[in-house]
PDB file of N, H, CA, C and O in Angstrom:
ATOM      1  N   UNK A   1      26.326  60.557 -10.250  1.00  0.00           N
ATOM      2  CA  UNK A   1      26.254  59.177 -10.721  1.00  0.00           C
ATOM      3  C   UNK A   1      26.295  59.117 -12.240  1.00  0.00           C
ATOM      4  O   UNK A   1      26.012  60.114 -12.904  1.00  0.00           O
ATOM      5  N   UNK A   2      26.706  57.756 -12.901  1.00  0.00           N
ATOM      6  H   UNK A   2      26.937  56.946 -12.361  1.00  0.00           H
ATOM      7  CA  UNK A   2      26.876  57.869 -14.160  1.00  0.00           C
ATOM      8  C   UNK A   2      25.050  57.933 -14.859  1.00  0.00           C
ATOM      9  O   UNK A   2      24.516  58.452 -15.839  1.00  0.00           O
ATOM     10  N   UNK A   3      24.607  57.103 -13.722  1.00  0.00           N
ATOM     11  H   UNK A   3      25.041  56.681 -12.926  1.00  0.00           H
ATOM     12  CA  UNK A   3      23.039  56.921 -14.981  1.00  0.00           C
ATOM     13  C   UNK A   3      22.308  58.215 -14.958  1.00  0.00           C
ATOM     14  O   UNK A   3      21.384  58.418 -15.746  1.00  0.00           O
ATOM     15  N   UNK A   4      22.682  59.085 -14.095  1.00  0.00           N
ATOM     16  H   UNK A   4      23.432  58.920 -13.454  1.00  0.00           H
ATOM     17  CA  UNK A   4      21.815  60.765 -13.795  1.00  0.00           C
ATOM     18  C   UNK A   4      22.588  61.468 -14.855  1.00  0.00           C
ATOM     19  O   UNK A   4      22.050  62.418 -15.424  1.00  0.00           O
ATOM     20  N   UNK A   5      23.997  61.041 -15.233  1.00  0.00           N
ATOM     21  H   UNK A   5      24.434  60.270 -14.771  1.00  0.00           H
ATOM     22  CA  UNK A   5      24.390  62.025 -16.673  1.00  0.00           C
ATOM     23  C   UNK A   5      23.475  60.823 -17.991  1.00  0.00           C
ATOM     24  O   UNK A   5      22.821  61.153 -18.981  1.00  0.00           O
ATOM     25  N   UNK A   6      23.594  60.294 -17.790  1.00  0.00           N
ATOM     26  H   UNK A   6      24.125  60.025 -16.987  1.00  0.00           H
ATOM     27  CA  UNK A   6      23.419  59.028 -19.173  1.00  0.00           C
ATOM     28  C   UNK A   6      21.609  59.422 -19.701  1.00  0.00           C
ATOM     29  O   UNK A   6      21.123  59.345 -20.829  1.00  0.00           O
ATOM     30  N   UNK A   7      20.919  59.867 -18.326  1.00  0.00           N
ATOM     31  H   UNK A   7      21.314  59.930 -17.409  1.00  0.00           H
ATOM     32  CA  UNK A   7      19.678  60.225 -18.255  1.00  0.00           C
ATOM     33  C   UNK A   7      19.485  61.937 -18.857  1.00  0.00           C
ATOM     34  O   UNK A   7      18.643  62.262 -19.695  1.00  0.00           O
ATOM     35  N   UNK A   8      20.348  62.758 -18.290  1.00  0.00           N
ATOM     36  H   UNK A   8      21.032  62.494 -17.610  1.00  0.00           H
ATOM     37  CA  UNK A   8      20.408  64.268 -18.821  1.00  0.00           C
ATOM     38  C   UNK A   8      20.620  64.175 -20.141  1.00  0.00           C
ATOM     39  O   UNK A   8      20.245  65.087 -20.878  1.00  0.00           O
ATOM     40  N   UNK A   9      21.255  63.056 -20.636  1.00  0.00           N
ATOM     41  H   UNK A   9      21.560  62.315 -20.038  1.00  0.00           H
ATOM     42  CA  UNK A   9      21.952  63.470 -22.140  1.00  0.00           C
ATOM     43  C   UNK A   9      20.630  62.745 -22.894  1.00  0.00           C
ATOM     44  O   UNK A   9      20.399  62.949 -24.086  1.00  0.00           O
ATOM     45  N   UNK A  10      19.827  61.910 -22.088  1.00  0.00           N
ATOM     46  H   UNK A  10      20.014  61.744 -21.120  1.00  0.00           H
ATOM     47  CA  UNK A  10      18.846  61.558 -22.818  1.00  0.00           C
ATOM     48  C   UNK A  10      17.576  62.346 -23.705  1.00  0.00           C
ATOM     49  O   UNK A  10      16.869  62.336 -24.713  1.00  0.00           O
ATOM     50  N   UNK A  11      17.976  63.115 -22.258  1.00  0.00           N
ATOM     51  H   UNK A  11      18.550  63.124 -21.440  1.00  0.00           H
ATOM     52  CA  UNK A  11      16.533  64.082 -22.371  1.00  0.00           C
ATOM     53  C   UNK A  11      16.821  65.380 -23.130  1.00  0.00           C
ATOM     54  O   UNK A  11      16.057  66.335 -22.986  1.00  0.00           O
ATOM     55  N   UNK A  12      17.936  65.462 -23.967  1.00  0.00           N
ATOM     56  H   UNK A  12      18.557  64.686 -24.084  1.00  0.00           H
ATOM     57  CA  UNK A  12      18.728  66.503 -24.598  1.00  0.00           C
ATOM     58  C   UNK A  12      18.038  66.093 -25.529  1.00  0.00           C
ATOM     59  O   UNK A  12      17.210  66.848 -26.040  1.00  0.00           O
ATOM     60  N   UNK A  13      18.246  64.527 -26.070  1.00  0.00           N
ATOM     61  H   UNK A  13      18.918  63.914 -25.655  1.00  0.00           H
ATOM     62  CA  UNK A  13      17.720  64.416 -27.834  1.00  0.00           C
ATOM     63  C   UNK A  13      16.542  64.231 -27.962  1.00  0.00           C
ATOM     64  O   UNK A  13      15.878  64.076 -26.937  1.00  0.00           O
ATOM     65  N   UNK A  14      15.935  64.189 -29.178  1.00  0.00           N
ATOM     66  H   UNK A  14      16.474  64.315 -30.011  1.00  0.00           H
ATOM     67  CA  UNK A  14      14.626  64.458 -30.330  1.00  0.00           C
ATOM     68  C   UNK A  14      13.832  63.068 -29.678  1.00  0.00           C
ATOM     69  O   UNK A  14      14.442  62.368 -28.870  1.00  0.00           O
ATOM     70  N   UNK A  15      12.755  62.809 -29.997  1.00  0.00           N
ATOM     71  H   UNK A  15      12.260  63.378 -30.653  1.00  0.00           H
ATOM     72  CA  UNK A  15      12.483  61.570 -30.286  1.00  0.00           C
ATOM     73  C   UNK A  15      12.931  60.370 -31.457  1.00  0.00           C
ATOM     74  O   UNK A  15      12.670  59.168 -31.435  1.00  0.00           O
ATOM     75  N   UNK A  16      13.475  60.927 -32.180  1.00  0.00           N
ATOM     76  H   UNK A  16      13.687  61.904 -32.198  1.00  0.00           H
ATOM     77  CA  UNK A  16      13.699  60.298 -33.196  1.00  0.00           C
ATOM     78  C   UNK A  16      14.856  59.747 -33.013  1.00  0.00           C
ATOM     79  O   UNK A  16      15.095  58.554 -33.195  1.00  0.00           O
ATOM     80  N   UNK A  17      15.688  60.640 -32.619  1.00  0.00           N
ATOM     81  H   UNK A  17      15.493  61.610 -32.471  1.00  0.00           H
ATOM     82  CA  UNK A  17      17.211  60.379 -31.917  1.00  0.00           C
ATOM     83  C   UNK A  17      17.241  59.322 -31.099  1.00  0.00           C
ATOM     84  O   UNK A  17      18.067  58.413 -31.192  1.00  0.00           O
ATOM     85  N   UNK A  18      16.046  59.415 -29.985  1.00  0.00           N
ATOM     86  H   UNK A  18      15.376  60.153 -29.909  1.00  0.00           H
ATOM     87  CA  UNK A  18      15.812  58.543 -29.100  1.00  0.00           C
ATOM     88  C   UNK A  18      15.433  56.872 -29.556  1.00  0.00           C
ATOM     89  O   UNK A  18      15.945  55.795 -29.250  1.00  0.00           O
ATOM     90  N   UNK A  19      14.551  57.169 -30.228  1.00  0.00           N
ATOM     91  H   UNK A  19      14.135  58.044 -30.476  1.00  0.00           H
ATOM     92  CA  UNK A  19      14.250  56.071 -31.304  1.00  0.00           C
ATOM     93  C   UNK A  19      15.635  55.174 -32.267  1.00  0.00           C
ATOM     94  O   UNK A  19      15.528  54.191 -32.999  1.00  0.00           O
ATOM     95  N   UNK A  20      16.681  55.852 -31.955  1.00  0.00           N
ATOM     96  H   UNK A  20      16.768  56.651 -31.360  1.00  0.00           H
ATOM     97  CA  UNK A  20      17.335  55.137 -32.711  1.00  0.00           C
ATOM     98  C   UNK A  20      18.735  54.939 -31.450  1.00  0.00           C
ATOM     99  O   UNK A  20      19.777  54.323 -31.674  1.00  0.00           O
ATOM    100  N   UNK A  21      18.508  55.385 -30.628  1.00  0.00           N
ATOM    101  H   UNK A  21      17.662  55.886 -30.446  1.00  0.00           H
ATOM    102  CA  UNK A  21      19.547  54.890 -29.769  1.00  0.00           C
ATOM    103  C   UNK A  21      19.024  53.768 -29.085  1.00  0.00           C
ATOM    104  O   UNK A  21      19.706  52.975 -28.436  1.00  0.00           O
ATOM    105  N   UNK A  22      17.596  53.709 -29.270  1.00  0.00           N
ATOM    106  H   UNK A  22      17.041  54.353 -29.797  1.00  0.00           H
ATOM    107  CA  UNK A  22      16.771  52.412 -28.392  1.00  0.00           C
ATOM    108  C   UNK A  22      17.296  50.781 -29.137  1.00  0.00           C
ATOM    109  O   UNK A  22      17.747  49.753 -28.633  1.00  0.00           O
ATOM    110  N   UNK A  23      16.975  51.175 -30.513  1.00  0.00           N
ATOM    111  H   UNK A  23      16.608  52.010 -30.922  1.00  0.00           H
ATOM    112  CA  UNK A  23      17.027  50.327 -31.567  1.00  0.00           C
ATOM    113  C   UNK A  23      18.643  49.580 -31.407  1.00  0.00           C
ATOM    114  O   UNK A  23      18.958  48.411 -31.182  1.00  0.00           O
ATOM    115  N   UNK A  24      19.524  50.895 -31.647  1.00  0.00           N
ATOM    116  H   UNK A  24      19.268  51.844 -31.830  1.00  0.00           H
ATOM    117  CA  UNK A  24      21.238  50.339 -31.227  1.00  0.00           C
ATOM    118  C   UNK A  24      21.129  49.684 -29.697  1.00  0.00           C
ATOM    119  O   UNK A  24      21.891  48.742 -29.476  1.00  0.00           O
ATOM    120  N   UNK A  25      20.532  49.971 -28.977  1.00  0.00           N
ATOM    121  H   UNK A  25      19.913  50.736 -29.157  1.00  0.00           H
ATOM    122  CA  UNK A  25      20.340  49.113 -27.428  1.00  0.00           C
ATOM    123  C   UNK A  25      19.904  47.789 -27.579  1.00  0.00           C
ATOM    124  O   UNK A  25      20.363  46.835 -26.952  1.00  0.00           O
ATOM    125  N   UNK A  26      19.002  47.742 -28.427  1.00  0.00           N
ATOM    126  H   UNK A  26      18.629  48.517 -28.936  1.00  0.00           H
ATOM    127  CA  UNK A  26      18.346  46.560 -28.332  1.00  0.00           C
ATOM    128  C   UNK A  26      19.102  45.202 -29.354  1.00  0.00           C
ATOM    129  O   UNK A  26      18.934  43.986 -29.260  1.00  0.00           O
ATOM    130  N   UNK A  27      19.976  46.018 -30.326  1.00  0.00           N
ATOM    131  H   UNK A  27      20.112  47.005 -30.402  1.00  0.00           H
ATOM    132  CA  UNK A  27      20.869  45.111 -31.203  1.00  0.00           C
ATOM    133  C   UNK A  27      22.134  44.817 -30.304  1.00  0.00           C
ATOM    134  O   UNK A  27      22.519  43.648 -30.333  1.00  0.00           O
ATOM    135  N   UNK A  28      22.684  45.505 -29.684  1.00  0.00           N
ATOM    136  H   UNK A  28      22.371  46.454 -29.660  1.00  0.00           H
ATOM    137  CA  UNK A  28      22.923  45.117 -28.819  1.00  0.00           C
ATOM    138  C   UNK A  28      23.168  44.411 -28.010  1.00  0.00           C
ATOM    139  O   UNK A  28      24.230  43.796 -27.907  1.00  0.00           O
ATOM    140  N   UNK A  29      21.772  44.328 -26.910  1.00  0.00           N
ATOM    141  H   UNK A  29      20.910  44.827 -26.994  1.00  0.00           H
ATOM    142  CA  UNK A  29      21.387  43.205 -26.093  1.00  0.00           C
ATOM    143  C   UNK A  29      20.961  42.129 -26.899  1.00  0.00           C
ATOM    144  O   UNK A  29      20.296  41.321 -26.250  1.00  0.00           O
ATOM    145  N   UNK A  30      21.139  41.783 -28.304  1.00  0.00           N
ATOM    146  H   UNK A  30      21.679  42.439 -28.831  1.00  0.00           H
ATOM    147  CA  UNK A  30      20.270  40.258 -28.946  1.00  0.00           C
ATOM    148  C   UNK A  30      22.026  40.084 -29.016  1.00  0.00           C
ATOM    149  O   UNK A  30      22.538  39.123 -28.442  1.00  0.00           O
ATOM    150  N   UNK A  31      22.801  40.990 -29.690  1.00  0.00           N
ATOM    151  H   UNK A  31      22.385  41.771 -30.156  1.00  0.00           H
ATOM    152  CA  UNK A  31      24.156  40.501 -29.286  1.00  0.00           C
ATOM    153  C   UNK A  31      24.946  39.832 -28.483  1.00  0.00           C
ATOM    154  O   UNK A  31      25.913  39.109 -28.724  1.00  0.00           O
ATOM    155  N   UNK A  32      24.325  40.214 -27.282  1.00  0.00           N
ATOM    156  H   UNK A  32      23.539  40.801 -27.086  1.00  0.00           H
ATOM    157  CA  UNK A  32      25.278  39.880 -25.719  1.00  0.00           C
ATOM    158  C   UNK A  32      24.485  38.781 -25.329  1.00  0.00           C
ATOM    159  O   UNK A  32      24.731  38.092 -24.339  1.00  0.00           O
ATOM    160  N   UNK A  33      23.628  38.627 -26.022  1.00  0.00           N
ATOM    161  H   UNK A  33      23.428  39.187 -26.827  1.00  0.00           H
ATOM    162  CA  UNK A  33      22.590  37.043 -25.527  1.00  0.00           C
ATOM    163  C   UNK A  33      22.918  36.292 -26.022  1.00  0.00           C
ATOM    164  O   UNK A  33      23.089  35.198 -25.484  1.00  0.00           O
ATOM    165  N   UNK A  34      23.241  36.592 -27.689  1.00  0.00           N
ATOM    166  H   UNK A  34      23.102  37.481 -28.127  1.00  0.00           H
ATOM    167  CA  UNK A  34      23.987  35.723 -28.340  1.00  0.00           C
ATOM    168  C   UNK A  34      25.324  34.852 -28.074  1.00  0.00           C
ATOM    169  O   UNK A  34      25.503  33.642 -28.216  1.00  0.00           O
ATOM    170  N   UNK A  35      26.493  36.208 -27.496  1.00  0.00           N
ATOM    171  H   UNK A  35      26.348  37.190 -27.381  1.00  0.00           H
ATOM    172  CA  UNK A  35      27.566  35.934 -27.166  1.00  0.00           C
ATOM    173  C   UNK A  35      27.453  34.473 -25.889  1.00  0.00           C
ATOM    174  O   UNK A  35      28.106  33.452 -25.675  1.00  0.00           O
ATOM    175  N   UNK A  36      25.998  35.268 -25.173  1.00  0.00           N
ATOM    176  H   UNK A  36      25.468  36.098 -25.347  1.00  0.00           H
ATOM    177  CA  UNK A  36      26.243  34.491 -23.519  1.00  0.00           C
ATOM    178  C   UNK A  36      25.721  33.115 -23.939  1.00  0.00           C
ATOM    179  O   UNK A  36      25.645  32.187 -23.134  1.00  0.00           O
ATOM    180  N   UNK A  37      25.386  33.020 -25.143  1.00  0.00           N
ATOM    181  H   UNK A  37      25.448  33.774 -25.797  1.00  0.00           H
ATOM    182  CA  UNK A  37      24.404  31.489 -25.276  1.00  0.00           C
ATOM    183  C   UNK A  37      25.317  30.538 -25.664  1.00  0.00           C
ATOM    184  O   UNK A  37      25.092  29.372 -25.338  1.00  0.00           O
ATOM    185  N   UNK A  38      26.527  30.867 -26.440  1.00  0.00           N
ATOM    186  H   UNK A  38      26.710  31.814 -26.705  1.00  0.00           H
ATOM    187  CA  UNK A  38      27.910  30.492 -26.907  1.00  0.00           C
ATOM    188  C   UNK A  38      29.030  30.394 -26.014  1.00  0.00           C
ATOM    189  O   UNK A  38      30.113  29.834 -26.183  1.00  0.00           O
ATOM    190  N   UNK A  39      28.659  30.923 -25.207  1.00  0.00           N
ATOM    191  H   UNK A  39      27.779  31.378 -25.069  1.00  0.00           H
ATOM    192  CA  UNK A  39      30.080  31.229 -23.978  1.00  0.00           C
ATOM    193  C   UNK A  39      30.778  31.941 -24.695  1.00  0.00           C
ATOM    194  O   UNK A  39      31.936  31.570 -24.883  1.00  0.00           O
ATOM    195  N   UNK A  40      30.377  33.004 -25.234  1.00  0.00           N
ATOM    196  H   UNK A  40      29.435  33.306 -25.082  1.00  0.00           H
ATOM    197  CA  UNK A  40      31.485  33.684 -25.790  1.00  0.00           C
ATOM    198  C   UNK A  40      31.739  34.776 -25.346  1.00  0.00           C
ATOM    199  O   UNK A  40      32.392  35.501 -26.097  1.00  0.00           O
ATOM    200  N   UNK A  41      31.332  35.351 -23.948  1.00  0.00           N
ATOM    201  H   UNK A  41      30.801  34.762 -23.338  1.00  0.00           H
ATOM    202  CA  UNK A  41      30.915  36.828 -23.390  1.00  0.00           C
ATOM    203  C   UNK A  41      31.766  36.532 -22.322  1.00  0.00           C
ATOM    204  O   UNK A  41      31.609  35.593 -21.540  1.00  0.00           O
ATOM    205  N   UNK A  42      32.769  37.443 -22.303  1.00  0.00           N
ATOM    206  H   UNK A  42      32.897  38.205 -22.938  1.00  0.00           H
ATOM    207  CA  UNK A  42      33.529  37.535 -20.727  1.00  0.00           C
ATOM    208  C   UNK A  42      32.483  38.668 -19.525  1.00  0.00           C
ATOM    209  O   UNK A  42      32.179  38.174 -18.440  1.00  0.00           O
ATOM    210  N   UNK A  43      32.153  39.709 -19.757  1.00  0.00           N
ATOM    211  H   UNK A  43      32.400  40.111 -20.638  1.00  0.00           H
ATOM    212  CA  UNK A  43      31.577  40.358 -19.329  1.00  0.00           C
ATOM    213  C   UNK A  43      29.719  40.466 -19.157  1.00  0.00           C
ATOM    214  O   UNK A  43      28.844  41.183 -19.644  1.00  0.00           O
ATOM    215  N   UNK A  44      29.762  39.414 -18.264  1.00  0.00           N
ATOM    216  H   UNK A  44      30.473  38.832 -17.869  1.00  0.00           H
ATOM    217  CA  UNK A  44      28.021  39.283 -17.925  1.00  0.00           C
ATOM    218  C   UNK A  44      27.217  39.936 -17.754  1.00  0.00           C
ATOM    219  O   UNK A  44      26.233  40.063 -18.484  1.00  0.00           O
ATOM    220  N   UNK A  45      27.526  40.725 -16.370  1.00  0.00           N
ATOM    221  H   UNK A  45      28.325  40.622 -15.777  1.00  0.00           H
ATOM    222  CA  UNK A  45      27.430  42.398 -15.885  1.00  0.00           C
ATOM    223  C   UNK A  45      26.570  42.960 -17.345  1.00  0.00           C
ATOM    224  O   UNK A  45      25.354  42.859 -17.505  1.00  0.00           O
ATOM    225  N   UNK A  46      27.489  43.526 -18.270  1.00  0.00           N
ATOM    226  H   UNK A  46      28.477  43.607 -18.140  1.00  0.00           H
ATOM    227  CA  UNK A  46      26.957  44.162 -19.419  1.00  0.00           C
ATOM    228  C   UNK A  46      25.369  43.804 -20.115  1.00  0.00           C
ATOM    229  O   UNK A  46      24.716  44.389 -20.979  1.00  0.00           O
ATOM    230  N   UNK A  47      25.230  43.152 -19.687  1.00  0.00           N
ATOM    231  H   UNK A  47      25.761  42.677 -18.985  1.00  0.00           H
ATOM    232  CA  UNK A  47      23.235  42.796 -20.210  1.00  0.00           C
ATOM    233  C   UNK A  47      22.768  43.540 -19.482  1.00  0.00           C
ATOM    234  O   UNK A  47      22.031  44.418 -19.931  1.00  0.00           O
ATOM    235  N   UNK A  48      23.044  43.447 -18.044  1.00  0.00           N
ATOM    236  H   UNK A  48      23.643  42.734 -17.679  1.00  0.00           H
ATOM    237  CA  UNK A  48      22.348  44.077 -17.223  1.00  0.00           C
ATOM    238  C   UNK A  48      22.184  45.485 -17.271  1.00  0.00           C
ATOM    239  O   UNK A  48      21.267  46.275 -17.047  1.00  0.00           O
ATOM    240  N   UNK A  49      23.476  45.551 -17.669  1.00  0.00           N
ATOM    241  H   UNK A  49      24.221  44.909 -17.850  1.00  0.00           H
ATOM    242  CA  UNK A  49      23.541  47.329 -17.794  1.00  0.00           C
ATOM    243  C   UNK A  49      22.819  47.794 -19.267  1.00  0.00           C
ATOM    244  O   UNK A  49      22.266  48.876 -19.463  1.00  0.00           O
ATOM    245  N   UNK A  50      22.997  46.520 -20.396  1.00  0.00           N
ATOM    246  H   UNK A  50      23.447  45.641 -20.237  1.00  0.00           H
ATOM    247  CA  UNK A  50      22.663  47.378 -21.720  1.00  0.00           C
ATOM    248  C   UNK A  50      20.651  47.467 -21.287  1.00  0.00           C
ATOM    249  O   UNK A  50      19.876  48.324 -21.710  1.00  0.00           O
ATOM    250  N   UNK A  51      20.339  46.390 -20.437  1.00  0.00           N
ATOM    251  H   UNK A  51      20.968  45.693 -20.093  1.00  0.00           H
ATOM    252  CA  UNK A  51      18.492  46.465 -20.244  1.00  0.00           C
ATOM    253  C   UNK A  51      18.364  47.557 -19.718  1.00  0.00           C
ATOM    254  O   UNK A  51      17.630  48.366 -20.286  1.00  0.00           O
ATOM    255  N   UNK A  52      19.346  48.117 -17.877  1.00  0.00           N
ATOM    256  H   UNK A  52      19.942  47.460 -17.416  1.00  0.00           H
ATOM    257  CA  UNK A  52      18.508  49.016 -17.644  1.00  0.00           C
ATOM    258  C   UNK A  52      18.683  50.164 -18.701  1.00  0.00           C
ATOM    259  O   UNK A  52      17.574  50.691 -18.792  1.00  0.00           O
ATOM    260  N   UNK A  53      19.377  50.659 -19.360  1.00  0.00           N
ATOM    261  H   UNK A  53      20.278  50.231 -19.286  1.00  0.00           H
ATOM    262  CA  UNK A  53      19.816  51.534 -20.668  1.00  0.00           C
ATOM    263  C   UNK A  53      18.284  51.404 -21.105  1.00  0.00           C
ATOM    264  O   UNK A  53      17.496  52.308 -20.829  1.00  0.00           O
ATOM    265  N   UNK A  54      17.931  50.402 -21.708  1.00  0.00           N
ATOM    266  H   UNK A  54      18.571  49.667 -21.932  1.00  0.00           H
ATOM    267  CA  UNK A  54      16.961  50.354 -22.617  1.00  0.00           C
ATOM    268  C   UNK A  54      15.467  50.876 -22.020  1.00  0.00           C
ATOM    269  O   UNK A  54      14.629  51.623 -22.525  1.00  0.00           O
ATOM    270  N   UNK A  55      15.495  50.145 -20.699  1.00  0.00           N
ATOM    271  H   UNK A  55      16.176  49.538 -20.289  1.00  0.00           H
ATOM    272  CA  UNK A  55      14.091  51.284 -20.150  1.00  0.00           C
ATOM    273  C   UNK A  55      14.525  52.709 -19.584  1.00  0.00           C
ATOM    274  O   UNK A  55      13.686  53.502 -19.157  1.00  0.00           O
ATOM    275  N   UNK A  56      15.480  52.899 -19.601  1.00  0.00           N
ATOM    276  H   UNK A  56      16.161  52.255 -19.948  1.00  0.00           H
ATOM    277  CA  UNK A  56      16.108  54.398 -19.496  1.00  0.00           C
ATOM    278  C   UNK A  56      15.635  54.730 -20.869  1.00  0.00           C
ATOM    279  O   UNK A  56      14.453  54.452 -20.664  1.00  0.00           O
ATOM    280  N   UNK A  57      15.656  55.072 -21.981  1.00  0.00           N
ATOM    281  H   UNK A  57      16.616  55.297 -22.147  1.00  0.00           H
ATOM    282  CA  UNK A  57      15.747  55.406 -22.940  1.00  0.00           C
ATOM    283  C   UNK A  57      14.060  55.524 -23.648  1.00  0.00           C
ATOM    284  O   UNK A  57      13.498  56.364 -24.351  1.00  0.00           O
ATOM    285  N   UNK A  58      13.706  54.386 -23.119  1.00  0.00           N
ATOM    286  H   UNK A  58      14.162  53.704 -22.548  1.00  0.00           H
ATOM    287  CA  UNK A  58      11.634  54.013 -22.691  1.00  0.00           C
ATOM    288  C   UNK A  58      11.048  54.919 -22.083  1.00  0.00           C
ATOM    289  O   UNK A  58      10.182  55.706 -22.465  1.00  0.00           O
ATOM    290  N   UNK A  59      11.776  54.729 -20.666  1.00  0.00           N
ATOM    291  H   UNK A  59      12.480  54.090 -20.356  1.00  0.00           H
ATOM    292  CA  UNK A  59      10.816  56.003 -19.845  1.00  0.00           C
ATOM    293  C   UNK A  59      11.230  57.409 -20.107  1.00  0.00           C
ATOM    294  O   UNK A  59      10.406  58.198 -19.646  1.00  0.00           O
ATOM    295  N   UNK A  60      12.352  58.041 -20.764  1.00  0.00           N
ATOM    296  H   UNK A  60      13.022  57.401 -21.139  1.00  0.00           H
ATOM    297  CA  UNK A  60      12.113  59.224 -21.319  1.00  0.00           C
ATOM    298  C   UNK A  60      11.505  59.144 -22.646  1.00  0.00           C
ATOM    299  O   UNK A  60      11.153  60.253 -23.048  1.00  0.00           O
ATOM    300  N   UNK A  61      11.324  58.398 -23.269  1.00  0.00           N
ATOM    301  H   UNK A  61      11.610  57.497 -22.942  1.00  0.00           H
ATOM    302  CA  UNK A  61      10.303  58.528 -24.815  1.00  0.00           C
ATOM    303  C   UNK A  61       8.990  58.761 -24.001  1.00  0.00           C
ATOM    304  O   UNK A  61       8.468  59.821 -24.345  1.00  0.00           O
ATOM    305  N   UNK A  62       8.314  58.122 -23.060  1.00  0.00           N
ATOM    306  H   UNK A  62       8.738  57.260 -22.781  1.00  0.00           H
ATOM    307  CA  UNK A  62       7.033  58.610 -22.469  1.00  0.00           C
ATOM    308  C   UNK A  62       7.090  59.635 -21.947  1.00  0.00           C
ATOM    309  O   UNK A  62       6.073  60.308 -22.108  1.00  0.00           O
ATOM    310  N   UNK A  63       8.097  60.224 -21.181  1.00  0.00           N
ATOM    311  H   UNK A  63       8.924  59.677 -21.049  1.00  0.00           H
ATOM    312  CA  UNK A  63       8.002  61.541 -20.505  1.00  0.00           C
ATOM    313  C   UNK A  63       7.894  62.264 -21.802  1.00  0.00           C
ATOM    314  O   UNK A  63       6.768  62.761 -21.821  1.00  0.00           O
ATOM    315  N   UNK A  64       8.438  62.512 -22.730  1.00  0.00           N
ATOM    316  H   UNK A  64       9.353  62.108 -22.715  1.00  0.00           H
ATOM    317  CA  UNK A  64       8.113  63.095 -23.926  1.00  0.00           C
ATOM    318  C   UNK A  64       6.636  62.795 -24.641  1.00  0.00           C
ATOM    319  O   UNK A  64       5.807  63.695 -24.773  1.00  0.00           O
ATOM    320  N   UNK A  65       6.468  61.806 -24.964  1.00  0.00           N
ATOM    321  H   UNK A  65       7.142  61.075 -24.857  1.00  0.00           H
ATOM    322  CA  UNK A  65       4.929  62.024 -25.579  1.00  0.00           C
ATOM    323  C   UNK A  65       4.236  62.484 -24.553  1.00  0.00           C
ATOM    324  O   UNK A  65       3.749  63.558 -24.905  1.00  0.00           O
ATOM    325  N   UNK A  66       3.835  62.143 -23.092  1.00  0.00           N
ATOM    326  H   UNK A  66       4.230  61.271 -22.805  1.00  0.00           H
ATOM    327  CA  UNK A  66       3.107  63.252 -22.363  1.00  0.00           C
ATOM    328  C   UNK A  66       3.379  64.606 -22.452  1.00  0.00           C
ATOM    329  O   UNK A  66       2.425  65.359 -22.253  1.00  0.00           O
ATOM    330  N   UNK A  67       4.282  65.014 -22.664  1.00  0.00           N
ATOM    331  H   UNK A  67       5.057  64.403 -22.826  1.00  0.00           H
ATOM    332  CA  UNK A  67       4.596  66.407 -22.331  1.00  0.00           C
ATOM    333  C   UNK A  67       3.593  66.881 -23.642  1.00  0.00           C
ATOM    334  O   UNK A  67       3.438  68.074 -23.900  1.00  0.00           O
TER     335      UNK A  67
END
C-alpha cells in the first residue's frame, strides 16, 4: 500500500526532519481550505489525504519521543 511506504519513509527521518514535513503538511492543508472556501480546488479528495498525512507524521513523532 502507498501509506505503509509513506509511513517507512517516515520513520527513516530525525525528528526535526519530521517537524518540518509536519509544518509543510499543515501549510498545505490551510492552502486547500483556502482554495475550497473560494471554489477554487478541483480536487477535494486531497484534504483528506493531506489530514490523514498529518496524523501520520504525529503518530510517528510520538513513537519516537517514547522510544
Amino acid at each position: 500500500m502507498k501509506s505503509s511506504k509513506f509511513v517507512e519513509e517516515l520513520r527513516g527521518k530525525s525528528v526535526a526532519q519530521l517537524n518540518e514535513e509536519l509544518v509543510a503538511a499543515k501549510k498545505e492543508l490551510f492552502n486547500l481550505r483556502f482554495q475550497n472556501a473560494t471554489n477554487q480546488l478541483d480536487n477535494t479528495a486531497r484534504i483528506k489525504d493531506v489530514r490523514k498525512n498529518i496524523a501520520r507524521i504525529q503518530t510517528v513523532i510520538t513513537e519516537k519521543a517514547r522510544a
